[in-house]
C-alpha positions in Angstrom: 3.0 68.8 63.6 5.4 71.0 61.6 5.2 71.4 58.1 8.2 69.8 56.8 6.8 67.1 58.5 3.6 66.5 57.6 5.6 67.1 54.1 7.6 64.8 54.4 4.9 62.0 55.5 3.0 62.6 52.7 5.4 62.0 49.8 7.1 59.1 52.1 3.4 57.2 52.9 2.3 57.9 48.9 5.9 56.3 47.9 5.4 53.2 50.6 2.0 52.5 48.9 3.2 52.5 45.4 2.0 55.8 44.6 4.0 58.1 41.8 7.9 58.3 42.7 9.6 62.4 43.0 11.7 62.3 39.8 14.3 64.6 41.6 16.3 65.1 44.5 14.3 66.7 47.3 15.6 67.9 50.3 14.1 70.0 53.0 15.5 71.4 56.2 14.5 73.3 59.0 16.7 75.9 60.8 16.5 74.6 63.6 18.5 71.3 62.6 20.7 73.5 60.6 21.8 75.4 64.0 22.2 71.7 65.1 24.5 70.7 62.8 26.6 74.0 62.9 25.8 75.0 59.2 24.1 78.1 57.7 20.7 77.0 56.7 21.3 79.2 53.4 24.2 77.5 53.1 22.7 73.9 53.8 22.8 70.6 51.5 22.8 67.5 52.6 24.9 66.5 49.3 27.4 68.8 50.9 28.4 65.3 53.1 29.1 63.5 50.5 32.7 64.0 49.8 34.6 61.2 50.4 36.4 61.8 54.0 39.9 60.8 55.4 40.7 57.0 54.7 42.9 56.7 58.1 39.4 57.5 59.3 36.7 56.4 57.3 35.7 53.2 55.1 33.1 51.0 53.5 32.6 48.8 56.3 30.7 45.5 54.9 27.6 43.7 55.9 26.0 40.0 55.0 22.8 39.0 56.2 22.9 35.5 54.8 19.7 34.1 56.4 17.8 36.6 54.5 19.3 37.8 51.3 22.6 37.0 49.6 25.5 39.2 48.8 27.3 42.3 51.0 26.5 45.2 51.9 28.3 48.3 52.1 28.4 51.0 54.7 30.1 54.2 54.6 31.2 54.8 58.3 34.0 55.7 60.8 36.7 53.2 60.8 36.2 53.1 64.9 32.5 52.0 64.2 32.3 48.4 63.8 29.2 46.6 62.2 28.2 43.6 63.9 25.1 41.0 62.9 23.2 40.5 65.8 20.2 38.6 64.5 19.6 37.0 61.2 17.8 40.8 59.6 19.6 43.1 62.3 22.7 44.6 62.7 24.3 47.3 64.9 27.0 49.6 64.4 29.1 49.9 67.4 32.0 52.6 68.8 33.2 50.3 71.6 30.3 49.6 73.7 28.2 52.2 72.5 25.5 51.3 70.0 25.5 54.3 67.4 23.6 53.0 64.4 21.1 49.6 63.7 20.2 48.5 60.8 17.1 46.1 59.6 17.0 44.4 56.2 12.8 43.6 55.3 10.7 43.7 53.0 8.9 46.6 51.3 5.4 44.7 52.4 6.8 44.5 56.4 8.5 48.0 56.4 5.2 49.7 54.8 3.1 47.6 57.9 5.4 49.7 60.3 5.1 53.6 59.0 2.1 54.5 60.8 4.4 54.2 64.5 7.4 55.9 63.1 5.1 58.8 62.1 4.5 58.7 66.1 8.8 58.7 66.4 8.6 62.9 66.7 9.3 66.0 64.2 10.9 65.8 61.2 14.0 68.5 61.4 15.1 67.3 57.4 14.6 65.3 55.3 16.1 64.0 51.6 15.2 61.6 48.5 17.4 60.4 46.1 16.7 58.0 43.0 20.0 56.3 43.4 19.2 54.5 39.7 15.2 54.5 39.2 13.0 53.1 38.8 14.6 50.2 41.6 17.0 52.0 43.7 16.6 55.4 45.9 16.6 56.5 49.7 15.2 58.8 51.8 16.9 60.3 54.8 14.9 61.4 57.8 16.3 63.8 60.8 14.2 63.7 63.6 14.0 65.6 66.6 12.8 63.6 70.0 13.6 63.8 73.6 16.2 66.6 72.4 17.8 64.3 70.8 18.6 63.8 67.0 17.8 60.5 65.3 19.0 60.0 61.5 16.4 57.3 59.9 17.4 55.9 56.7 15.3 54.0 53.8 17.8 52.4 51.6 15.3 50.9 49.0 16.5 47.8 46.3 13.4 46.2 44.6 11.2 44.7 46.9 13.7 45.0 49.4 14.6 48.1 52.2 17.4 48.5 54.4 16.5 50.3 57.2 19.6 52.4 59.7 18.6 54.3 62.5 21.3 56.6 64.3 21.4 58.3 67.3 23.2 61.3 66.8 23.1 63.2 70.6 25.7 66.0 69.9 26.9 67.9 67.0 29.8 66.0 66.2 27.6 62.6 66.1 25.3 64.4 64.1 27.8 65.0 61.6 29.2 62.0 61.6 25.7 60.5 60.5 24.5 62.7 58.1 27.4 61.9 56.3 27.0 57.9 56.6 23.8 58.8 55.5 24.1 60.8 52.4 27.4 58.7 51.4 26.4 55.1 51.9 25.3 53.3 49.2 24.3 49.9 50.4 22.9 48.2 46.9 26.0 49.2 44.9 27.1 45.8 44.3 23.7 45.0 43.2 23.5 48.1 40.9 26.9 47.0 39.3 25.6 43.9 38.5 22.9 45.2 36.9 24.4 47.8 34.9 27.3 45.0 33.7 24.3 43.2 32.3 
């Protein structure tokens, strides 16, 4: 096990258990994902994806899960990738027939129950934490190298509540394409507005 990611266990697993919440942005990367990604590692921020992209070929694609939890959802992805509910907590996030992103609405309580298998998922190229609006709203991003393959990970945290996106990003290009939907999404904003209009 590398170090970012038995780093980046250790601050995730305390923060799943109700332990003390980072206070500030973290992010860590490895040159390796870096080289991936085309980028200097000098150079590297994964706030560096968050400028808002083309709007011929981007948007914030929407996402209801009514069975479980009322209101939408927002996505920041590619206008080809559609978002499509496939069960009454999962969607996917399709490009024609291929399946580039699913997502998973749960509980804190379930998600926490499942940590100890993705620790098992392979090494942690990256990762990043962000309080959104603390103390109720952050995310963590989570690169991870398996198979050769990258896989973005994505805790989108409201409450008691976690919306969960895992992307397959195979080449660069796809890799790109999801660290920005990553850093740029911000799911819970229509719940955040609420709040602060309160």
């Amino acid at each position: 096990m590398n170090q970012i990611t038995s780093s980046f266990q250790e601050l995730l697993n305390n923060w799943a258990h109700g332990g003390a919440m980072p206070e500030q942005v973290i992010e860590v990367s490895h040159p390796h994902f870096c080289e991936k990604l085309g980028v200097d590692p000098e150079q590297f921020s994964f706030l560096a994806y968050a400028q808002v992209g083309d709007p011929n070929e981007w948007n914030q694609s929407g996402i209801e899960f009514p069975e479980v939890l009322e209101g939408t959802m927002y996505m920041y992805v590619p206008s080809r990738w559609k978002i499509d509910l496939k069960q009454s907590n999962l969607a996917q996030v399709q490009e024609g027939e291929k399946v580039r992103m699913t997502m998973i609405l749960t509980s804190r309580d379930e998600w926490r129950m499942t940590l100890p298998e993705f620790f098992k998922v392979g090494e942690v190229s990256a990762y990043a934490y962000y309080p959104v609006q603390s103390p109720h709203y952050d995310k963590w991003i989570a690169c991870i190298d398996r198979d050769k393959r990258m896989w973005i990970y994505t805790f989108y945290r409201a409450g008691d509540w976690i919306l969960i996106t895992k992307g397959d990003a195979g080449g660069r290009n796809t890799l790109v394409l999801h660290v920005s939907t990553a850093v740029h999404s911000s799911p819970w904003y229509s719940w955040m507005s609420v709040e602060q209009a309160t």
